[in-house]
N, C-alpha and C positions, 0 to 999 in steps of 0.2 A: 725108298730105293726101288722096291720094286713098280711102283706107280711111274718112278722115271721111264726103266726100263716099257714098260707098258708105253708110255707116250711116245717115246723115241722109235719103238718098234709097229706101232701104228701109224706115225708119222712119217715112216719111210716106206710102209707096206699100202698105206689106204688107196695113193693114187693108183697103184696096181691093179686093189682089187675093184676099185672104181671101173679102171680103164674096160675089166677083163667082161667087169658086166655091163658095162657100155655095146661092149664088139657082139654079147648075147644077145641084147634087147635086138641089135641090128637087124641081128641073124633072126633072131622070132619074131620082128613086127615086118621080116621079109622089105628096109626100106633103106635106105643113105641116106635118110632124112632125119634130120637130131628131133626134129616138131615130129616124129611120126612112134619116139620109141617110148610117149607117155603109157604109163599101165603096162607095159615089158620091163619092169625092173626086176630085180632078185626077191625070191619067194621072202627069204630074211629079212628085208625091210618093205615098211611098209608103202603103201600104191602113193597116200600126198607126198610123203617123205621123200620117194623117189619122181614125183612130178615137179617138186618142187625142184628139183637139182636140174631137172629137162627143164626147167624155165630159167633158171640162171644160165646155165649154159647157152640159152638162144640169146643171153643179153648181145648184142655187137660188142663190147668189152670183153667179156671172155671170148666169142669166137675170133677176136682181133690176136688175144692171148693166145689163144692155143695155133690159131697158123703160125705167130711170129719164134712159137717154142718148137 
């Protein structure tokens, strides 16, 4: 039960708190540029962990995804 809760409640909160430090790295790597907010990620996770995400995001499949959302 509680592991549900857990899933569902990260499941609906992740992309938020994705987004919110997406708009951070922004604002601290001072760019508009998705290639430029590598190594500005959140203190909490770690620098591959969070480059890694900045490299799926540049795929054209996800940036095709995300204008069309």
């Amino acid at each position: 039960m509680t592991r549900t809760v857990w899933n569902k409640t990260m499941h609906d909160c992740y992309p938020d708190i994705l987004k919110r430090a997406k708009d951070r790295a922004f604002k601290e790597a001072n760019s508009t540029s998705i290639a430029n907010i590598k190594g500005h990620g959140p203190k909490a996770m770690k620098v591959d962990v969070w480059n890694g995400l900045v490299d799926h995001w540049l795929v054209l499949k996800w940036q095709n995804k995300s204008v069309a959302g």
